[in-house]
C-alpha positions as CSV (number, residue, x, y, z in Angstrom):
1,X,14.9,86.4,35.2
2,X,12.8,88.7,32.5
3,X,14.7,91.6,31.4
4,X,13.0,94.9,31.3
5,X,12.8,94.9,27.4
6,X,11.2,91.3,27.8
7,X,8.8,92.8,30.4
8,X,7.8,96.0,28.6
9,X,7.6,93.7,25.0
10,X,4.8,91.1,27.1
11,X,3.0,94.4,28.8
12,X,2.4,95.6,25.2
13,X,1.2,92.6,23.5
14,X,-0.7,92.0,26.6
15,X,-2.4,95.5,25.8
16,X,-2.8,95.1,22.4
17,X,-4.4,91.5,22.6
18,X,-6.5,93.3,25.1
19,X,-7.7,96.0,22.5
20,X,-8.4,93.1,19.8
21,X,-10.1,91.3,21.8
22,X,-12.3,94.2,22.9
23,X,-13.5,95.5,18.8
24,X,-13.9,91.6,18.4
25,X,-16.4,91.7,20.7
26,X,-17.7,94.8,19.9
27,X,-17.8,93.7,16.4
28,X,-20.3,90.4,17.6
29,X,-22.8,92.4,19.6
30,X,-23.1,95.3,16.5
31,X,-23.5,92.1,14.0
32,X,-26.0,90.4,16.4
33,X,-29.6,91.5,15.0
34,X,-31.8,92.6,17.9
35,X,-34.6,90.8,18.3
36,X,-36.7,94.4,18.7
37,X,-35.5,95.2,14.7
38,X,-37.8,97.0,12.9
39,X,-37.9,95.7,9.5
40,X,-37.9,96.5,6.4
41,X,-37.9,100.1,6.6
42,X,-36.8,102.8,3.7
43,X,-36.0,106.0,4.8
44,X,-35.1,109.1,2.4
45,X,-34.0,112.9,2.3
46,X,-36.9,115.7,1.2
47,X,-40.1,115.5,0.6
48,X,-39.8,114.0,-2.9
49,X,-39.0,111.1,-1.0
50,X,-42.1,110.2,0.2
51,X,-43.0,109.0,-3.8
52,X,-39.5,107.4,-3.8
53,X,-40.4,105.4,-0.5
54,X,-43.3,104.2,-2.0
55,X,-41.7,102.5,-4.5
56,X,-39.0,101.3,-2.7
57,X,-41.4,100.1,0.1
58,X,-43.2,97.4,-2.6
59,X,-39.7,95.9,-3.3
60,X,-39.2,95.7,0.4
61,X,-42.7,94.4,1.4
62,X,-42.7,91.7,-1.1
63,X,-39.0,90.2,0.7
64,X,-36.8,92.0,-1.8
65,X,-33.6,93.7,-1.5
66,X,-32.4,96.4,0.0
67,X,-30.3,97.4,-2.7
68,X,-33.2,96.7,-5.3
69,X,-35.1,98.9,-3.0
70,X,-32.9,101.9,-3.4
71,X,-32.2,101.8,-6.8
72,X,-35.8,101.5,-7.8
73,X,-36.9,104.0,-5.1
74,X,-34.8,107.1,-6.3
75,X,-35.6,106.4,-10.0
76,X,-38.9,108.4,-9.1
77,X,-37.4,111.4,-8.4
78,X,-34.8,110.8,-11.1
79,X,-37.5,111.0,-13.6
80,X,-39.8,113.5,-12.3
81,X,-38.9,116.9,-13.9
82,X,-40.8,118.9,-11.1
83,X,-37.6,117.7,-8.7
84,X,-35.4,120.3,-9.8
85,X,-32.7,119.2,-7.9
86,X,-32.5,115.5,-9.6
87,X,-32.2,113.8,-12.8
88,X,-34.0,115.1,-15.4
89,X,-34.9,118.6,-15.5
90,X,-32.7,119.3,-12.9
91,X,-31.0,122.6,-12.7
92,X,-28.1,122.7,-15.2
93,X,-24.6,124.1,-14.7
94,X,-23.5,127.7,-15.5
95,X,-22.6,126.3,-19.0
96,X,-26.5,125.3,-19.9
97,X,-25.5,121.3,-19.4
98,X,-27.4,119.0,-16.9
99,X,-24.6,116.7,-15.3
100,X,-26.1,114.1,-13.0
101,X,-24.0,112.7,-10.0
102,X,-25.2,109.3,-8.4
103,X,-23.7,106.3,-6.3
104,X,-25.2,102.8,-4.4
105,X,-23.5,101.0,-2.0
106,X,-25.2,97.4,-0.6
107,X,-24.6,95.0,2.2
108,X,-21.1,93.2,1.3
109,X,-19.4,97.2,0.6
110,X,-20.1,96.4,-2.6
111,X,-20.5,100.1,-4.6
112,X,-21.1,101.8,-7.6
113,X,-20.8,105.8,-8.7
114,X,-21.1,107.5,-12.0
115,X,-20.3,111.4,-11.9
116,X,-20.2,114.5,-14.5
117,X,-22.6,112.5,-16.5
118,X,-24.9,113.8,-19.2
119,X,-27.8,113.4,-21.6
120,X,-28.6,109.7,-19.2
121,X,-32.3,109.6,-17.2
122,X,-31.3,107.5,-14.2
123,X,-27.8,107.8,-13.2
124,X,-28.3,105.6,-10.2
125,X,-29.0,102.3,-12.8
126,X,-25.8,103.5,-14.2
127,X,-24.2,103.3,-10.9
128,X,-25.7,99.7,-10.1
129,X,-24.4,98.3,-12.9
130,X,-20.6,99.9,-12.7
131,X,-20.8,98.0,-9.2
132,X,-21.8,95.1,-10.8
133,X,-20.6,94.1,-14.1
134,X,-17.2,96.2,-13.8
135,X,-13.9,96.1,-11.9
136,X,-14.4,99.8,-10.8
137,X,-16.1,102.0,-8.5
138,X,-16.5,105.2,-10.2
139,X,-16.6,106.1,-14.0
140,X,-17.0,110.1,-14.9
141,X,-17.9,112.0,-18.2
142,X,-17.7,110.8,-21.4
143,X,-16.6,107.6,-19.9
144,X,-19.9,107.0,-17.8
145,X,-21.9,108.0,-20.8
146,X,-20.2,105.4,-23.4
147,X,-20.4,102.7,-20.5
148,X,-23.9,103.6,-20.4
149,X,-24.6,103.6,-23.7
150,X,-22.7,99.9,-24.0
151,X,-25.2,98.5,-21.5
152,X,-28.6,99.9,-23.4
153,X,-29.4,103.2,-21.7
154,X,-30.0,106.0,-24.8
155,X,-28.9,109.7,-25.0
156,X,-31.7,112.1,-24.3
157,X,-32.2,115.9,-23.6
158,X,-32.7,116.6,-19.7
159,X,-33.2,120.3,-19.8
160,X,-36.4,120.9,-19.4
161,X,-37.7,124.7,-20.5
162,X,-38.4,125.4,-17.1
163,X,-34.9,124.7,-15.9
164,X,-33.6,126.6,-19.0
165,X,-35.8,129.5,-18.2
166,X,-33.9,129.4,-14.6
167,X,-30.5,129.1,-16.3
168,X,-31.2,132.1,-18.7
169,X,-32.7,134.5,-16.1
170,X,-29.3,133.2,-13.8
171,X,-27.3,134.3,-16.3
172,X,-28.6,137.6,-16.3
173,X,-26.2,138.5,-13.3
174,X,-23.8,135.5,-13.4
175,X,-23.8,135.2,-9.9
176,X,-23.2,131.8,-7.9
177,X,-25.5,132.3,-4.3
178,X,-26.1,129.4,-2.9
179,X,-29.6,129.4,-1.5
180,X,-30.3,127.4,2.2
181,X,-32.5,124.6,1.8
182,X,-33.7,125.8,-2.0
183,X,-30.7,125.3,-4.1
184,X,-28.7,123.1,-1.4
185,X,-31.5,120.3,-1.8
186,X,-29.8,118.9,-4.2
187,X,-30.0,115.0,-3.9
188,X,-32.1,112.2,-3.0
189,X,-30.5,109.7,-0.3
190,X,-31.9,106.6,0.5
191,X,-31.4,103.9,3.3
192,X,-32.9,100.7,3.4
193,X,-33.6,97.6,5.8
194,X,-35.0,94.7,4.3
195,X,-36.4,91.7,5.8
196,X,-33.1,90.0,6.1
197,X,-32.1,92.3,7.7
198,X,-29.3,93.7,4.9
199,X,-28.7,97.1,4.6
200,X,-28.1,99.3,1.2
201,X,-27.9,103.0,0.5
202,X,-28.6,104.8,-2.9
203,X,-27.7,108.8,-3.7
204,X,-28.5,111.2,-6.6
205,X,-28.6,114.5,-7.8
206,X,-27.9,116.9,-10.9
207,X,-25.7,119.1,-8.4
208,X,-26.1,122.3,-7.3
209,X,-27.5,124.7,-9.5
210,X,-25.4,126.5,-12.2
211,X,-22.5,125.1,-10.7
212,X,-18.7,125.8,-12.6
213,X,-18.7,122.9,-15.5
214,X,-17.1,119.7,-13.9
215,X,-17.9,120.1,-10.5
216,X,-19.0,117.3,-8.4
217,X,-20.4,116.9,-5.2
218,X,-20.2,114.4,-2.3
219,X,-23.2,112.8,-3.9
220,X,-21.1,110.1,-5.8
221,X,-18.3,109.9,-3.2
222,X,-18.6,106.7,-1.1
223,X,-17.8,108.2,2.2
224,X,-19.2,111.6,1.7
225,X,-22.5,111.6,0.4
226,X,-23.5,108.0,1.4
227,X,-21.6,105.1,3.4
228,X,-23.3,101.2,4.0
229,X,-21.9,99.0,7.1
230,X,-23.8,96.2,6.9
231,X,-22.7,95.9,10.6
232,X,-23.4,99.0,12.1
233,X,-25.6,101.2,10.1
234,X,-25.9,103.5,7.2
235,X,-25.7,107.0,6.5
236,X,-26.6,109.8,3.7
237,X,-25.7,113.4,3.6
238,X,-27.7,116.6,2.2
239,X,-26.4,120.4,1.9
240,X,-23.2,121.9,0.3
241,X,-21.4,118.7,-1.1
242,X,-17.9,120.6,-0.6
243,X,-18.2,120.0,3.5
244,X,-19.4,116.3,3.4
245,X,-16.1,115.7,1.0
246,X,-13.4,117.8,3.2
247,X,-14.5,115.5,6.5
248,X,-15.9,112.1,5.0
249,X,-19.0,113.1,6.6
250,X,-21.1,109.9,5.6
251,X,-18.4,107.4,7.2
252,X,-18.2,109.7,10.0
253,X,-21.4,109.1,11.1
254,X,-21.3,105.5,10.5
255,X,-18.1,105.4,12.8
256,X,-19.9,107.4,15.8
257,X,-22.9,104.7,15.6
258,X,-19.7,102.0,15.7
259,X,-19.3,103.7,19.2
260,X,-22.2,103.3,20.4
261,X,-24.4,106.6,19.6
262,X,-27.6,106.8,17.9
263,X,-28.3,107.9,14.4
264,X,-29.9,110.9,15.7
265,X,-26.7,111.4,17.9
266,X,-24.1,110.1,15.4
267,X,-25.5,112.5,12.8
268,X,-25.8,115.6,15.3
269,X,-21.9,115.0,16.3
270,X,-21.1,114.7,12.5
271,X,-22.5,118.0,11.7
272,X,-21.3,119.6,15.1
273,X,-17.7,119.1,13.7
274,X,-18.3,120.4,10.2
275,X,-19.8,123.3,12.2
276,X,-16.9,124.0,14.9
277,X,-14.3,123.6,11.6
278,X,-16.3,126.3,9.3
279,X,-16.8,129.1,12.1
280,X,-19.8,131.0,9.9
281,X,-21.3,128.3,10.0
282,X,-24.7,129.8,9.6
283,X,-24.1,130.6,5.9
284,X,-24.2,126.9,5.1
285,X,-26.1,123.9,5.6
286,X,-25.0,120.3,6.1
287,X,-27.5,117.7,7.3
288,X,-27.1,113.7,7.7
289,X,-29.8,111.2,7.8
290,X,-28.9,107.6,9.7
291,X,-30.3,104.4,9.7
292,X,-28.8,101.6,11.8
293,X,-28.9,97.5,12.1
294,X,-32.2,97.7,14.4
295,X,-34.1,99.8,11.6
296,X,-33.6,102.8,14.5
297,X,-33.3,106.1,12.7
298,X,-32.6,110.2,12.9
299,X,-31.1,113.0,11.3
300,X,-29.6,116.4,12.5
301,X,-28.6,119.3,10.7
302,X,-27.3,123.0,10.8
303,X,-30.1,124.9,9.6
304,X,-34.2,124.2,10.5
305,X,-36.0,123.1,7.3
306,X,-34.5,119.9,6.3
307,X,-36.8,117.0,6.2
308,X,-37.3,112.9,5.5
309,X,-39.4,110.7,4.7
310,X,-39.8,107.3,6.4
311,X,-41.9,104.2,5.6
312,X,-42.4,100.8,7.5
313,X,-45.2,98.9,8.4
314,X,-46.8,101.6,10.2
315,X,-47.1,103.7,7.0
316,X,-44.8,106.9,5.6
317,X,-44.5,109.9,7.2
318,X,-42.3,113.0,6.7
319,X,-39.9,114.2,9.7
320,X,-38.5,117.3,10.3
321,X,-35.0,116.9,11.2
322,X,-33.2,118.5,14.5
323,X,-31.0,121.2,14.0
324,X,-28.5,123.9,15.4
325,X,-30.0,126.6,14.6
């Protein structure tokens, strides 16, 4: 005769083998590639990723890799000193220093991220190579820059005098005002699909502008600013870094497209929570930008004005993403 214990112990396996069996197979149809995939496809945050998607997009089209794709892709930007928001001649911090923020994250959760680094072009090549030639996911400061340094990148002023023109007339009042969609813009992200179907994610920025010395952003922090699934999807964040940190936004998303939703609909529930949590929320702005295994994308944000750029066979185009407000 079973005892009770005995009864209630076989009920709860039962249950348990019940749930395992239900991710597994939850797990098999995400990892099954629909046959309606659209591939490759590159998608990026702001308008300056239009020229980033266009070099990401010949990596892609000649059957490279998505994680080739991204890294090359938001070099552009990196270098291009009229994005003020990236690389070089981006904005510096309140102490007159440019410090660049960066991660990359490919198919196999494989990932990469630099942060608080100076006087280095393209943080995001940093990045690649901690993931690749290091035991480590994230090197900061002076420790970035001499790993840097020790794999052949050279030292060189990113201040622009535009840039220092913007610090010194900042400085005139010293005060920190974070402006919506101006100063907030402060990274590239970028999602890619290659022909394999393999997904990789790349994010980086100089931070927001005249920021306290040593402050870093989600931009660098797998989870926050950008998060790869090569099962489910991928995800990149834009807007006050501080936010996407306190609630993991980036594998947030990732997890509500695990559930079933949509980009679109994992990123609008993403920034619906950050929004319920912060109350005033229409001070700030968060937005997420989403990618999944079938090359279906959206984005969502709090304020209006945040926009992508997408580019497949079809072409590029830039997208204006939905918001609260």
């Amino acid at each position: 005769m079973t005892s009770k214990r005995e009864f209630l112990k076989m009920s709860l396996f039962g249950t348990s083998l019940l749930g395992i069996t239900g991710l597994f197979s939850k797990s098999q149809a995400y990892s099954e590639v629909n046959k309606n995939t659209t591939k490759p496809i590159v998608i990026s945050t702001w308008n300056h990723g239009l020229a980033a998607n266009h070099v990401a997009w010949q990596v892609l089209s000649d059957g490279g890799k998505a994680i080739d794709a991204v890294e090359q892709g938001v070099r552009v930007p990196e270098a291009d000193p009229s994005v003020m928001t990236v690389g070089y001649g981006g904005y510096p911090d309140r102490e007159g220093k440019v410090t660049l923020d960066a991660c990359i994250m490919d198919e196999n959760q494989n990932c990469g991220s630099v942060a608080f680094l100076q006087n280095i072009k393209h943080p995001i090549s940093v990045a690649r190579l901690v993931m690749d030639k290091t035991p480590h996911v994230m090197l900061v400061g002076e420790g970035a820059l001499e790993f840097a340094k020790s794999q052949g990148f050279k030292e060189e002023n990113l201040l622009t005098d535009k840039a220092k023109m913007a610090w010194q007339d900042w400085l005139k009042e010293s005060k920190y005002s974070p402006v919506i969609n101006v100063e907030n813009h402060d990274t590239i992200g970028m999602l890619a699909l290659d022909n394999n179907g393999d997904l990789s994610g790349a994010c980086t920025t100089s931070g927001a502008a005249f920021k306290m010395s040593g402050r870093v952003g989600d931009s660098p922090i797998i989870g926050a600013g950008l998060y790869v699934d090569n099962e489910i999807g991928a995800a990149t964040a834009t807007g006050m870094g501080e936010l996407m940190i306190k609630t993991v936004g980036c594998h947030l998303v990732v997890e509500m497209m695990r559930q079933g939703l949509s980009p679109e609909q994992a990123c609008k529930a993403a920034v619906e929570r950050i929004a319920k949590k912060l109350g005033d929320y229409k001070q700030f702005q968060v937005g997420f930008l989403a990618l999944n295994k079938a090359g279906e994308y959206g984005s969502y944000c709090i304020q209006s004005g945040f926009n992508y750029a997408v580019t497949d066979k079809s072409g590029s185009e830039l997208q204006d993403a939905k918001s609260i407000l």
